[in-house]
C-alpha positions in Angstrom: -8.0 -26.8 0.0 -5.0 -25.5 -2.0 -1.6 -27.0 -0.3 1.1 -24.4 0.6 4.6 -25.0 -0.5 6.8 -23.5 2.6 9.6 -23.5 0.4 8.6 -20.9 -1.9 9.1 -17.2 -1.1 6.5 -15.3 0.5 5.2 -12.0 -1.2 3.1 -9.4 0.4 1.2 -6.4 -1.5 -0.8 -3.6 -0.5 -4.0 -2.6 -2.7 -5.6 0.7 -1.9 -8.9 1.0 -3.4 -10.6 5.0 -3.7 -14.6 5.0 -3.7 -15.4 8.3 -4.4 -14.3 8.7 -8.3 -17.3 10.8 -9.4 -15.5 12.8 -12.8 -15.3 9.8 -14.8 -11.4 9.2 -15.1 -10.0 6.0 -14.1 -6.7 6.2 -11.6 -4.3 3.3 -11.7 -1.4 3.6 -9.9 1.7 0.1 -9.7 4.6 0.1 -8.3 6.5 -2.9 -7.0 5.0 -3.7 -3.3 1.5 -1.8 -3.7 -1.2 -1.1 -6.3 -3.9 2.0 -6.0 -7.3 2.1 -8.0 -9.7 4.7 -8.2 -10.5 7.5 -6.1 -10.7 11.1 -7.1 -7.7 12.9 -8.0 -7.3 14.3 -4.4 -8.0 10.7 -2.7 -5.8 8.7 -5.4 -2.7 11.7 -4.7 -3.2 11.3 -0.8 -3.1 7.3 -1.0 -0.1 7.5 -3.7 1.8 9.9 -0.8 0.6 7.7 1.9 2.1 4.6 0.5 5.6 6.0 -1.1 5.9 7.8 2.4 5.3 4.6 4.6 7.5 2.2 2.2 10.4 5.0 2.7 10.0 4.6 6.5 9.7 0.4 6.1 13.1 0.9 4.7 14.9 3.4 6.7 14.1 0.8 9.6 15.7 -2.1 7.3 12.3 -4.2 6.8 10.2 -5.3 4.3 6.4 -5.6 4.0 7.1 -9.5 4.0 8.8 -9.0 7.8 6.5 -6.3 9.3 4.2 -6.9 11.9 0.8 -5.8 11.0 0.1 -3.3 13.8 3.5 -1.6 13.0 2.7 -1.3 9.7 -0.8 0.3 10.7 0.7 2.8 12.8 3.2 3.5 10.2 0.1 4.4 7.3 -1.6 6.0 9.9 1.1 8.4 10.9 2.0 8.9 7.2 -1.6 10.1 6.0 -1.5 13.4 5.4 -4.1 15.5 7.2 
């Protein structure tokens, strides 16, 4: 067992991982809260939008992935997806 210092800061990421890379290229996409690897172009674009769009809306309600509760943040990818 690893001990836990509570006094340290608390940082959350998202990873989004695409399966379906079939022409070869290798997508890596970082920013500061998230991380996206793989995927076709269209999957790895419609993650990248997902992600940018739902961290705009954590913000515009004056949270942070750290302070979110889990099934907010689930509704909020899910309503960001594009269809």
């Amino acid at each position: 067992m690893i001990p836990v210092d509570r006094d340290k800061k608390t940082e959350a990421h998202l990873l989004g991982v695409g399966l379906d890379h079939t022409d070869g290229h290798k997508r890596i996409t970082r920013a500061e809260k998230f991380s996206i690897v793989g995927g076709s172009e269209e999957t790895h674009g419609r993650m990248t939008e997902t992600l940018v769009k739902s961290f705009e809306e954590i913000s515009r309600k004056g949270k942070s992935l750290e302070k979110i509760d889990k099934k907010e943040l689930s509704e909020i990818l899910h309503k960001n997806t594009p269809s």
